[in-house]
C-alpha positions in Angstrom: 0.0 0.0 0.0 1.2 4.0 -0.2 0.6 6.3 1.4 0.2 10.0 -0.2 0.6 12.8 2.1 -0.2 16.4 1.0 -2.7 19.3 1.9 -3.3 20.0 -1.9 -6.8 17.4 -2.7 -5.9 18.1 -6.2 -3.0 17.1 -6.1 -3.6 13.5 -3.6 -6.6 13.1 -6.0 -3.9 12.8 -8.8 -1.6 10.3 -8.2 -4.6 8.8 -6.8 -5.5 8.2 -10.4 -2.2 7.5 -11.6 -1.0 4.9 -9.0 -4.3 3.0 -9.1 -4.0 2.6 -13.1 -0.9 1.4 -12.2 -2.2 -1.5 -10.2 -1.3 -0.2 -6.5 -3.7 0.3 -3.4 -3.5 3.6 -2.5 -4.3 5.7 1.1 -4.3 9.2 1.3 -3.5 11.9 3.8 -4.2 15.7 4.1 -1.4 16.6 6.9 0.9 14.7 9.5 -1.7 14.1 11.8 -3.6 11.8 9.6 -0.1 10.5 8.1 1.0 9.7 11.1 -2.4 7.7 12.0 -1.8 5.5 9.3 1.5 5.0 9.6 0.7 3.5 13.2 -1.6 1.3 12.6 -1.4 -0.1 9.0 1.5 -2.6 8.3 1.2 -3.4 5.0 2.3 0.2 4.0 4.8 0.0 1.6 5.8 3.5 0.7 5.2 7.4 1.4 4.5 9.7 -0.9 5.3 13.1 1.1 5.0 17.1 0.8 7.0 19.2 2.5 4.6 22.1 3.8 1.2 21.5 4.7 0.1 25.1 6.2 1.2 28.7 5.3 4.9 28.3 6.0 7.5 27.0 3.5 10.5 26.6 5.3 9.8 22.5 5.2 10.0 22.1 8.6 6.7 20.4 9.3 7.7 17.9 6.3 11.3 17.1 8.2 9.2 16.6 11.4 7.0 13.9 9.8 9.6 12.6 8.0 11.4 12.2 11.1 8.2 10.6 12.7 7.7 7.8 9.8 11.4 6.8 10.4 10.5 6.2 14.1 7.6 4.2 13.7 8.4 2.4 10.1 12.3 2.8 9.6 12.3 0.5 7.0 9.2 2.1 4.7 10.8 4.3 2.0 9.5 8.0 1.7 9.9 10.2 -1.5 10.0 13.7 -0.6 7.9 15.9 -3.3 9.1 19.8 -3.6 9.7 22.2 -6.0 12.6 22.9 -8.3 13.4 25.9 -6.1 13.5 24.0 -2.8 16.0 21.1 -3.9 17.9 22.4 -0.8 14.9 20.8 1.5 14.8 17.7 -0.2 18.9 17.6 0.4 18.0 17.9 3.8 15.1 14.8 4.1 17.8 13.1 2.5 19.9 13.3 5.0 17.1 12.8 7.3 16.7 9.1 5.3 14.5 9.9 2.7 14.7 7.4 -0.5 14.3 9.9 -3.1 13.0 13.0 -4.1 10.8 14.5 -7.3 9.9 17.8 -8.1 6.7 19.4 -9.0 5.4 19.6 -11.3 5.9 16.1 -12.5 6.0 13.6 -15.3 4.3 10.9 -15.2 6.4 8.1 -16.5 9.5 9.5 -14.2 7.6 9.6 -10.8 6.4 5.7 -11.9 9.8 5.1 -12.4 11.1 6.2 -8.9 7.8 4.2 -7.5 8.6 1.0 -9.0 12.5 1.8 -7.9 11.5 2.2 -3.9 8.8 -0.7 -4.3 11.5 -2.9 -5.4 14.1 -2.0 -2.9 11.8 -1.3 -0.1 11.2 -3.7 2.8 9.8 -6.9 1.4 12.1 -7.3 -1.2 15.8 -5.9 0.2 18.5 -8.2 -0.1 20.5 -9.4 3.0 24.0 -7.4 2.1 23.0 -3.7 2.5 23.0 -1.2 -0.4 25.6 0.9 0.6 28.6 -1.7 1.3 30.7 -1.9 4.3 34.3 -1.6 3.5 34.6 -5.5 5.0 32.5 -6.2 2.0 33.8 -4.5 -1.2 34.4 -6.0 -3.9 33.9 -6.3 -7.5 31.2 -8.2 -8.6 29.5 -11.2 -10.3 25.9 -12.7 -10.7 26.0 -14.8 -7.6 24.6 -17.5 -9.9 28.2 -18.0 -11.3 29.6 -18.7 -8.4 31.0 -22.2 -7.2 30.6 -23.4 -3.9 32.3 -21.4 -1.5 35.8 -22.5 -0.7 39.4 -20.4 0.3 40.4 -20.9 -3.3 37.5 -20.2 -5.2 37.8 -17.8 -7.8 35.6 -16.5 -10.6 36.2 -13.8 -13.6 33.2 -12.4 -15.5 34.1 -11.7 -18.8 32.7 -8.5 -20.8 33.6 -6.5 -24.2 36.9 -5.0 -24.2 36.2 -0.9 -22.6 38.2 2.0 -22.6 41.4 1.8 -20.5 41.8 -2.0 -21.4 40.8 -5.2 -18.9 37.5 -7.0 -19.8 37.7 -9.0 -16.6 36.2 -8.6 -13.3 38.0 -10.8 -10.6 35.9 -12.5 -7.9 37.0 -13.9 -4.9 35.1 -16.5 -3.2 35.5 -14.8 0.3 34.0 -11.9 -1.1 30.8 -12.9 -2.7 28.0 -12.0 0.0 27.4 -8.6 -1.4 27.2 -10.3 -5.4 23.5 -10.5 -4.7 22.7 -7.5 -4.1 24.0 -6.2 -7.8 21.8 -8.6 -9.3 19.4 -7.1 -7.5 19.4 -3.5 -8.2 20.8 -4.5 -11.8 17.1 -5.0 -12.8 16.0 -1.8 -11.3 16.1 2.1 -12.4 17.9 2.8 -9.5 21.0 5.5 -10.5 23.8 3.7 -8.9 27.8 5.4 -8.1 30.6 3.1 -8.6 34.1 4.3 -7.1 37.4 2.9 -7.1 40.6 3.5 -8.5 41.5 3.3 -12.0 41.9 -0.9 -12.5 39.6 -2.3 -10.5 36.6 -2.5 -13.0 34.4 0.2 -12.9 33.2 0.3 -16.5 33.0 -3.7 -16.8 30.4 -3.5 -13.7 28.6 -0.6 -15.6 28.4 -3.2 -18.1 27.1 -6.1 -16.3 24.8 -3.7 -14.5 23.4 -2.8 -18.1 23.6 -6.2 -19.4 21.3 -7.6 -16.8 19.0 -4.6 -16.7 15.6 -4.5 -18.4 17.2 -2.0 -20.7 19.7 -4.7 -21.8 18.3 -4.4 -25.8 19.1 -0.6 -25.7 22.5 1.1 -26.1 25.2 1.6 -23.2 26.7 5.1 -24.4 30.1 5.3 -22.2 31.2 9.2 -21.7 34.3 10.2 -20.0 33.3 13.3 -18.0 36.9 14.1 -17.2 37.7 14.8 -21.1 34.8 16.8 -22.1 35.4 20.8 -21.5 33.0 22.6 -19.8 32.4 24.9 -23.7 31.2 21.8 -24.8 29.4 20.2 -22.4 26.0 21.0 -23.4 26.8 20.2 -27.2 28.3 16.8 -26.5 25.9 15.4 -23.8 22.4 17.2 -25.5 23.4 17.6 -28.9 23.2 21.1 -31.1 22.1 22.4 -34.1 23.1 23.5 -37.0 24.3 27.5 -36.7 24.0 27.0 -33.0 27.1 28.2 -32.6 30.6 29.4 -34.4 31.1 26.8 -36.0 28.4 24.2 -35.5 27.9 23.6 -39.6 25.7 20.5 -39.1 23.4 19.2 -36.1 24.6 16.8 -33.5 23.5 14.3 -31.7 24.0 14.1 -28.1 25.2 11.3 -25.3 21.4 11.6 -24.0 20.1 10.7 -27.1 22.0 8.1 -28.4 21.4 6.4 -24.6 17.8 6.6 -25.2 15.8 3.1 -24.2 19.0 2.6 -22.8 22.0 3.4 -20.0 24.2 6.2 -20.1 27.5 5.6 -17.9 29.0 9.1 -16.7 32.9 8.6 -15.8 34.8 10.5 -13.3 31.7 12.5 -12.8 33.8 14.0 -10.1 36.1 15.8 -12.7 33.0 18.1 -13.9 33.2 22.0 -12.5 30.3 23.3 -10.9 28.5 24.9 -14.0 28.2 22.0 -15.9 26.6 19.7 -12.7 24.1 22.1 -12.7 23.0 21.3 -15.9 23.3 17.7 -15.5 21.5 17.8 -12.3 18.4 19.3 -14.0 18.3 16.2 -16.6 18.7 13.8 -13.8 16.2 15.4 -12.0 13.4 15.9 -14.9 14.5 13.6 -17.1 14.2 16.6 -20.0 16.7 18.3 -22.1 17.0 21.2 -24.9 18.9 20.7 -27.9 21.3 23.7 -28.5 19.6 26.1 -30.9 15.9 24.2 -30.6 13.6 25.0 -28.3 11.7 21.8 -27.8 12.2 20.0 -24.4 13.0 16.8 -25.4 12.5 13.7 -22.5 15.8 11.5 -21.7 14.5 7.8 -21.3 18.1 6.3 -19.6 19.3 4.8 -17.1 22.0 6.4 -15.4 25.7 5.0 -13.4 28.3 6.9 -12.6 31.7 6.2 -11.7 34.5 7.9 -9.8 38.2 7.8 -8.6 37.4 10.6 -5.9 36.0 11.0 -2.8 33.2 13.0 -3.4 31.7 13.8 0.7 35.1 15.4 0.7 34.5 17.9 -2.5 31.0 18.2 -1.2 32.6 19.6 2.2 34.9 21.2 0.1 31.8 22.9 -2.1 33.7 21.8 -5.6 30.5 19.0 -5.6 26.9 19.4 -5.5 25.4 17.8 -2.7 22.0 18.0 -4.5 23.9 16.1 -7.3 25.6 13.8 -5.3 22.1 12.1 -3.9 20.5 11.8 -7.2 23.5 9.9 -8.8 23.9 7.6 -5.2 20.4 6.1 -4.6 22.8 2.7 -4.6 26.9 2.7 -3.9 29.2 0.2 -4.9 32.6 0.4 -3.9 35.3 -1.6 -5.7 38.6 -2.2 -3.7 42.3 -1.2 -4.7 44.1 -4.9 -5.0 46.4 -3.4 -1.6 43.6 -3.4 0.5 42.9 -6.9 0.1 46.8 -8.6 -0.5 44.6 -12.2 0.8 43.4 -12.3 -2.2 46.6 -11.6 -4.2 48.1 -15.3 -4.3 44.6 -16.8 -5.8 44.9 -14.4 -8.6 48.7 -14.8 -8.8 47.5 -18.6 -9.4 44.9 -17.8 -11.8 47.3 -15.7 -14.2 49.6 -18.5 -14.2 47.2 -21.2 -15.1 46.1 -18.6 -18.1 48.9 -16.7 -19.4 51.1 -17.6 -22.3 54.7 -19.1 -22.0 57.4 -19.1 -24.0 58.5 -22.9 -25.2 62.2 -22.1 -24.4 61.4 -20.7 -21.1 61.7 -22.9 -17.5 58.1 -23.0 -15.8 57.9 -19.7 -13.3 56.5 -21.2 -9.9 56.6 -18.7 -7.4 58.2 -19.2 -4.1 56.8 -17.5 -0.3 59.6 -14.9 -0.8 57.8 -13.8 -4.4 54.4 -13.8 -3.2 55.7 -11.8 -0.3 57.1 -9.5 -2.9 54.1 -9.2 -4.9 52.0 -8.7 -1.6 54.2 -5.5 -0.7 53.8 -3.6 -4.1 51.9 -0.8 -4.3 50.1 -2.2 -7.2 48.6 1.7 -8.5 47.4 -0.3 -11.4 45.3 -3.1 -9.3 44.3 -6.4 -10.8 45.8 -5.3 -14.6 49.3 -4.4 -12.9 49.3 -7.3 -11.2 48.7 -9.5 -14.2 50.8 -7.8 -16.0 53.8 -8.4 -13.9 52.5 -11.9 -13.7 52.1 -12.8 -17.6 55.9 -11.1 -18.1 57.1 -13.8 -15.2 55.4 -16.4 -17.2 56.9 -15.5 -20.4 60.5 -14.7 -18.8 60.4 -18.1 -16.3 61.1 -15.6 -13.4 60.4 -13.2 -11.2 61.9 -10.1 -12.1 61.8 -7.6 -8.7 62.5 -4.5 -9.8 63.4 -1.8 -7.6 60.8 0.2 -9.7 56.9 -0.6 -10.6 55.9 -0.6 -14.2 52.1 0.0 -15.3 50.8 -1.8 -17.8 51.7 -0.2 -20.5 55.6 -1.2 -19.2 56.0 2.4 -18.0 58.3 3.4 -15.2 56.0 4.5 -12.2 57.5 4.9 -8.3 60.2 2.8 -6.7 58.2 -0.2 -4.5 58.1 0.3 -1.1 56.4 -1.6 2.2 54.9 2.0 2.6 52.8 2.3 -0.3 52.2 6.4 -1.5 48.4 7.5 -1.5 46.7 7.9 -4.6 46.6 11.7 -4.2 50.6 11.3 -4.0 50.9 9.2 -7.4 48.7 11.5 -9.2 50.9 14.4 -8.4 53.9 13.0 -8.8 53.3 12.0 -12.1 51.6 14.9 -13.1 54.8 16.5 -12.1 57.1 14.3 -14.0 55.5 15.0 -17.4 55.4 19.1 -16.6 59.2 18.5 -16.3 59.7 16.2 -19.3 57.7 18.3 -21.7 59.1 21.3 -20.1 55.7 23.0 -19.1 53.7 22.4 -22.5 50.6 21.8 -21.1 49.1 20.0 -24.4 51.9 17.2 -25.0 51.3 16.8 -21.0 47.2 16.2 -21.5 48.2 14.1 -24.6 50.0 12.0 -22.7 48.3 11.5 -19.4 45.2 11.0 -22.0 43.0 13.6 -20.3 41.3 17.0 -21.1 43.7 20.4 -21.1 40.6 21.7 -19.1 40.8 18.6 -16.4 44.7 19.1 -16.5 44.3 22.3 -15.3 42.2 21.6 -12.6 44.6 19.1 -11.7 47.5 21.3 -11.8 45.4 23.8 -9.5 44.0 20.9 -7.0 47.6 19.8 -6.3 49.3 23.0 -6.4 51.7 22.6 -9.4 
């Protein structure tokens, strides 16, 4: 059952309508008293529908108070939070306050079923065991828990997808780590907008994949877009498209991301890499689900599914107002957290094994077995690159019959990195660093620097200015 709570009868009398054609039993409410009398003594309530204000004041406090209330009584009954464009600032607030979600009014149909069906199917009667947001002790990547042997200290798994940018294909599963693989095939199957963060090699875009792959929008496109390499000019012309005489230059129309997503799922990359102006815009599609083409007028719905995926720790820009709160709990209705390879070295000599059993040799070349001493070795590295460093160095052991220990690290593309140490360097350290090294090599020009770290000039910059270069 829901519950609709709001003073305006127009407006219960509404989704009324639009719930019940839907198939759902519906209750309604004209203020917290009534609310509140329901949400005592009904249990098979299922979800709240909630204003904000319900007398002559706006501020939202009355809302926060009920909201408060609902959670005392029915913690585990999800509330949507319904406010205007204008007050996005409450809603922020009831979020924090443990709201599920939040729409704005006026709004469209098909979006507001969308978020229902989305808290229905997370909600209390059919939440998995592992919770949504993972506990460190639990991260990992993933893979459909149906793919999984019986549990055992050795057991590993790889899911295997299409090759994405940045190179890998492969997600690695360790046995030990597969409690929280149900709960992705969960919320795969959902709308839910789900934040994936990690560092770089530890398989962000192959679990945007799988989450697409085993969503109900499987048949539609995934359109990948790399945040971090799109300047904030051209943001607007490369995620919604322009036309023709738009702009200087802009001799024929685009297409943008949002379109060519549509029926499907559009991934956004180190979303954290996108300056203020430009969240602001993408917040508003999120949020309505509606875009304008440069140079054409219509409003034009966006019918995607959205995942996002980060290398930074966005509570810290939030705190550090260089991230949009608002922003931040539209993308995170669901967090997935995938581990750097150091935080888990346990698992390092059941991959170490698993790249041996599959990695070419070289016919002249003695078998490598590795001893304790190189599995110790491996197990101290930094390992910046993850699981694709790791089988890197692995596969050139193979194909040598040794163990080469270096006094420096290589990535995988065989480039010197930082000397190995017991003491591994932060990722914030690395980053800088070899930002650094290529200023000096290319003796400050900033465009053969970009080239070669393979990002924007305009994420460079911000870079540059982040670490104080």
């Amino acid at each position: 059952m829901i519950l609709i709570i709001d003073d305006d009868r127009a407006i219960r009398v509404s989704l009324t309508l639009l719930l019940e054609r839907n198939g759902y039993e519906v209750m309604q409410a004209e203020g917290p008293k009534a609310a509140m009398d329901v949400v005592r003594s009904n249990s098979s309530l299922e979800l709240c529908l909630m204003d904000m204000n319900f007398s002559l004041a706006t501020d939202g406090e009355e809302g926060l108070t009920l909201l408060r209330q609902v959670k005392v009584f029915r913690p585990d009954v999800p509330v949507i939070l319904m406010t205007a464009w204008g007050s996005i600032d409450l809603a922020v607030r009831g979020m924090r306050h443990g709201a599920f979600d939040f729409i704005t009014k006026p709004w469209n149909n098909r979006t507001l079923m969308e978020r229902v069906e989305t808290a229905l199917e997370l909600g209390p009667h059919k939440t998995p065991q592992t919770p949504l947001l993972f506990p460190p002790s639990l991260r990992s990547p993933i893979a459909p828990i149906s793919q999984l042997p019986p549990r055992g200290d050795d057991t590993i798994r790889t899911v295997k997808a299409p090759p994405l940018r940045g190179g890998g294909g492969e997600v690695f599963v360790v046995g030990s780590l597969s409690p929280i693989l149900s709960t992705l095939d969960c919320v795969a199957p959902t709308m839910a907008p789900i934040l994936i963060t990690g560092e770089s090699g530890t398989g962000k875009e192959v679990i945007a994949q799988y989450i697409h792959e085993h969503s109900q929008r499987a048949a539609g496109p995934l359109v990948k877009v790399n945040l971090g390499g799109i300047s904030a000019s051209l943001f607007e012309s490369e995620m919604f498209g322009h036309k023709a005489g738009a702009f200087t230059d802009a001799r024929d129309d685009r297409r943008g991301r949002f379109e060519m997503a549509e029926g499907g799922t559009i991934f956004l990359d180190e979303i954290g890499e996108l300056d203020l102006a430009c969240q602001v815009k993408l917040l508003r599609v999120l949020q309505d689900h509606t875009y304008e083409v440069l140079g054409d007028s219509t409003t034009r719905r966006a019918d995607v599914r959205v995942v996002c995926a980060t290398n930074a720790d966005l509570p810290a820009m939030i705190a550090a107002h260089t991230f949009r709160e608002d922003l931040y709990y539209r993308i995170n209705l669901v967090s997935i957290h995938l581990p750097a390879l150091r935080e888990r070295k346990d698992d390092i000599p059941l991959l170490v094994r698993h790249f041996i059993a599959n990695a070419p040799s070289a016919p002249s070349a003695p078998r490598w077995e590795p001893t304790d001493d190189d599995m110790q070795w491996l197990q101290s590295l930094p390992l910046t690159g993850n699981i694709r460093e790791l089988k890197n160095i692995v596969e050139r052991a193979v194909l040598m019959g040794r163990l080469e220990k270096s006094p420096l690290l290589t990535s995988p593309k065989g480039e010197e990195l930082h000397p190995a140490s017991t003491t591994p360097q932060t990722l914030e350290a690395i980053e800088r660093d070899t930002i650094a090294d290529a200023i000096n090599r290319h003796g400050g020009n900033l465009t053969l620097v970009a080239r070669e770290l393979g990002i924007s000039r305009g994420a460079l910059y911000r870079k540059i200015d982040k670490h104080g270069l």
